[in-house]
N, C-alpha and C positions, 0 to 999 in steps of 0.2 A: 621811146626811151631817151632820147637825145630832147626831148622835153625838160626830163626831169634836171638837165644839167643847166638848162636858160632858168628854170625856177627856185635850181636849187640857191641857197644863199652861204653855200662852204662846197667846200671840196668833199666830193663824195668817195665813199669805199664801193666794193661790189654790191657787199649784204645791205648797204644803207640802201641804194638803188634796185636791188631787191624786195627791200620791206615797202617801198615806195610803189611799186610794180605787180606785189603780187598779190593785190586784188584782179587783175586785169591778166588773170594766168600765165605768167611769166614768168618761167623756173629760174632759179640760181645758172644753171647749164646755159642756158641761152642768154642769160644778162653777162657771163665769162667771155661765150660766143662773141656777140656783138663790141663787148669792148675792146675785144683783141682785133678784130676786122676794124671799127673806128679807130682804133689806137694804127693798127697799118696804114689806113688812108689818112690820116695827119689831121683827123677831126677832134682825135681827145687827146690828153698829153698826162701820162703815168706821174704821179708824185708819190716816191718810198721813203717813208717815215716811220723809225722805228720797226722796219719788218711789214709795215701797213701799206699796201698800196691806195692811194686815193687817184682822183681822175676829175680832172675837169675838161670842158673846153677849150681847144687852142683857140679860139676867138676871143674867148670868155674877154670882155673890159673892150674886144676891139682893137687890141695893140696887139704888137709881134714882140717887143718886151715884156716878159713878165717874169717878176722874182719874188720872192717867198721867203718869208719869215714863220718859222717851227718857233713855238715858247717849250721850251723844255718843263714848265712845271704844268700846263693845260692840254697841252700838246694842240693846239689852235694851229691852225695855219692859216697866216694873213696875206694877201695881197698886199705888195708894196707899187703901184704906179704913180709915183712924185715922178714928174716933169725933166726937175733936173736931174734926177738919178739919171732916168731914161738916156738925155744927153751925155752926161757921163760916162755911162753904159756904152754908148754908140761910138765916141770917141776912143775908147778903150779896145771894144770890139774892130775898130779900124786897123788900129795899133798893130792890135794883132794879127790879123789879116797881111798886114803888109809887112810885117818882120819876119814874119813866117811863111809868107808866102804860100798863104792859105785860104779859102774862102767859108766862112764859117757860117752854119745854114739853121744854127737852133740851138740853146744853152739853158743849161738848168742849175740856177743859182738858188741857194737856201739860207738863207741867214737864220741862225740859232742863239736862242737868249731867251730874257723873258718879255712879255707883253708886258704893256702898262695894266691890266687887269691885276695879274698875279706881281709885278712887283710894286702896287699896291698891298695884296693882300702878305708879303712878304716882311715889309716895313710899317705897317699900319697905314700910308698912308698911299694915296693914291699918286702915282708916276714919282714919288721920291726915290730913291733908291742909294744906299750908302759907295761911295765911290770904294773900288777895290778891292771890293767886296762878292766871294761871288755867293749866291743861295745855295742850300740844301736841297 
């Protein structure tokens, strides 16, 4: 099962890992099973979009940053690991830490908008997009 998440190339739901699986007799019941046991031991990492749970990897890319971009008209979810965000990130995560007097162990950031796919297909043109503007 934990296969299908190194091969998968998106973020999976239950039923997609499911349909993946159930050649190899593995019910819906047992793929629920194991993701809540790997989701406890800090192997996979729940992502709720729209009512959807998806699930990948906490390794997934190798880092311990990872934030996520939702397009509201495809509903894609993208992996963002630029370099500088990451520092950014880290510096910000410090901040915090030390203002608050707190030690923070895991963060689940989403950025919501569209992808360059769809606002392409919003303005006819590919990654143009009208300032101030938001889509339907």
């Amino acid at each position: 099962m934990l296969e299908q998440f190194f091969l998968a190339d998106k973020h999976l739901t239950a039923e997609e890992l499911y349909q993946r699986l159930e050649k190899n007799n593995i019910g819906l019941a047992t793929i629920y099973r194991n993701i809540k046991i790997f989701s406890r031991l800090g192997i996979i990492k729940e992502i709720i979009v729209d009512g959807i749970n998806y699930y990948e990897l906490k390794i997934y890319s190798k880092k311990p940053l990872h934030l996520h971009f939702q397009c509201v008209k495809c509903n894609d979810i993208i992996d963002i690991e630029e370099r500088k965000v990451a520092l950014d990130y880290l510096k910000l995560n410090k901040s915090i830490e030390e203002i608050n007097d707190l030690e923070i162990y895991d963060v689940d950031i989403m950025f919501i908008g569209l992808c360059s796919k769809c606002r392409g297909k919003v303005n006819g043109k590919a990654g143009k997009m009208q300032k101030g503007r938001i889509p339907s």
